[in-house]
N, C-alpha and C positions, 0 to 999 in steps of 0.2 A: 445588667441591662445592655451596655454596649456590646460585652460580651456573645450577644444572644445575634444584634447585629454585625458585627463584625465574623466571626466565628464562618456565616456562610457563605459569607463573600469571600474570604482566604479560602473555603474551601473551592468552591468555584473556579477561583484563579487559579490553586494548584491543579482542578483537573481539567483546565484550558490550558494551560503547559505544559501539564502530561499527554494532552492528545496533539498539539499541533505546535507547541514551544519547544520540543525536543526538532523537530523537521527543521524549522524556523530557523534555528541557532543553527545547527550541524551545515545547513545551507546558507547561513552567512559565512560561518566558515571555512565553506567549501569555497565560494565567490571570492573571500579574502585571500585565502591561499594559491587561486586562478592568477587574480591582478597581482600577485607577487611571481611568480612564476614569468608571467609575461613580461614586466619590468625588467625581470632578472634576462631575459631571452631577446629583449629588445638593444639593450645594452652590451648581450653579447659576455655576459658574465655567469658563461657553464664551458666545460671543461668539452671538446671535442671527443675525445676518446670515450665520457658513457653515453654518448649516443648511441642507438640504436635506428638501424636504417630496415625500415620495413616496406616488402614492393609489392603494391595493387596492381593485379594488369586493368586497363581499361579499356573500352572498345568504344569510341565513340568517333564518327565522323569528323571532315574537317579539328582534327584536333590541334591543335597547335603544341609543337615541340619548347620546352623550355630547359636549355642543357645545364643551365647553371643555377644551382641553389637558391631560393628565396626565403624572405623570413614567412612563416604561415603563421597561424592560430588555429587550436583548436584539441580534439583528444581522440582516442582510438583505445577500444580492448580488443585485448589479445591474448588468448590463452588465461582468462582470467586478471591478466593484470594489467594497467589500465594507462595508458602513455600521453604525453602532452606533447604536439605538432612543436617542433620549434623552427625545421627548413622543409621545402618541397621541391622538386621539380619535376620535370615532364618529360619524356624520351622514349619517343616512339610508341607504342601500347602497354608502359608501364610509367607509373606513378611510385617516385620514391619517397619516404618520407623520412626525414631522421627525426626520430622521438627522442622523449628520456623519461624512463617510469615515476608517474606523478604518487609518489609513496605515500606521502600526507593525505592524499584523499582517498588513496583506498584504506589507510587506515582511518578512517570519518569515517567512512560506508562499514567497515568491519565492527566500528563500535556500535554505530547506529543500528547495525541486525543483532548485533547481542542485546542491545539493551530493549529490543523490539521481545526478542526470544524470553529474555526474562520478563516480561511484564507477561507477557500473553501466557506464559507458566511453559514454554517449550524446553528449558533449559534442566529439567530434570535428567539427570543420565540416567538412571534407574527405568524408564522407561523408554520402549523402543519408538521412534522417531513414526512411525503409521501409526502410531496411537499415541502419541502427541496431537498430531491434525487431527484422526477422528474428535478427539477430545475439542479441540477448539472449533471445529465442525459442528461437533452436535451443540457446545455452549451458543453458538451462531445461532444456530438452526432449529431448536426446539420449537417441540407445538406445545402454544399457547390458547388455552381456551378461556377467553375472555369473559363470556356473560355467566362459565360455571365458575370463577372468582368472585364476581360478582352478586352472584348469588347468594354464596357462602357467604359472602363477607355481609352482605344486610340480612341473611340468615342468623348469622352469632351478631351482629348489633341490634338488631329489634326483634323480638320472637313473634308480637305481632303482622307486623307488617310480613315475615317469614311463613304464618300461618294461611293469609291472605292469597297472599303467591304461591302456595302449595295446593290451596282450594282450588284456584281459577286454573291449575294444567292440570288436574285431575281429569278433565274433561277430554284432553288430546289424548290419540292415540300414539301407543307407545311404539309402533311398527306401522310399516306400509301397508295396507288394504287391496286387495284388488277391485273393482268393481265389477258387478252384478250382469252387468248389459255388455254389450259388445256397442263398441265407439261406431257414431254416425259415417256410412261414405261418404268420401270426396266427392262429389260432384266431377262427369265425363266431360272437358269440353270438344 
């Protein structure tokens, strides 16, 4: 008896997990691993030499020149891999940044499209990657025809009530008709 209630509610919960507690966690994660990052960058505790210094030219008016490095926040991709601001400065119509590649979170993002990949059934090698997405395409996108389920379905549950309903569209036609007369004019104004 508890069994009977319990049973659906666990089920429930895992597939409220499965669709929006996998994003949830990987994004606390992600956040968690940010404020550590920054701490570690505020304090000044990364080694100069793997930074990476990367230059934006920018064109903007009255800009103001800043020749000496500051602390920043924030992240940038590049070539696919995905870097976290830790100084900036400004000189002339270029912006330098020195990064340092944030590896922990493109590995989150790397786990979280496999485990996307495996659910949604992409991760077969056996078939070729344009029929993968067809496939999850067409699962998407199918046509459904609602009232002929319905039909069926109180067709095999009552034969009467099936009988009924088969009587009263006897009467419809099974094609379009033309009509006999030619349709009234508009009216000239």
């Amino acid at each position: 008896m508890i069994v009977r209630k319990v049973a659906p509610a666990l089920l429930a919960c895992i597939m409220l997990f499965n669709t929006i507690g996998y994003r949830l966690f990987v994004s606390c994660l992600q956040n968690h691993n940010d404020q550590q990052l920054e701490i570690k960058f505020d304090n000044s505790n990364y080694d100069d030499e793997s930074l990476v210094e990367i230059k934006i030219p920018v064109n903007l008016p009255y800009q103001i020149n800043r020749p000496e490095y500051e602390r920043f926040d924030g992240e940038i991709e590049v070539d696919g891999i995905l870097y976290k601001y830790v100084k900036r400065k400004v000189e002339n119509d270029t912006l330098f940044l020195q990064c340092i590649p944030n590896t922990a979170k493109m590995n989150l993002t790397i786990a979280v499209n496999k485990l996307f990949k495996s659910t949604a059934g992409l991760d077969d090698p056996g078939v070729p990657m344009g029929a993968k997405s067809a496939i999850v395409v067409k699962k998407l996108f199918t046509e459904y025809d609602d009232s002929l389920f319905s039909y069926r379905s109180i067709r095999q549950s009552t034969p009467a009530l099936a009988h009924a309903l088969a009587s009263c569209s006897t009467g419809l036609a099974s094609r379009p008709h033309t009509s006999p007369e030619q349709p009234p004019e508009q009216p000239s104004a």
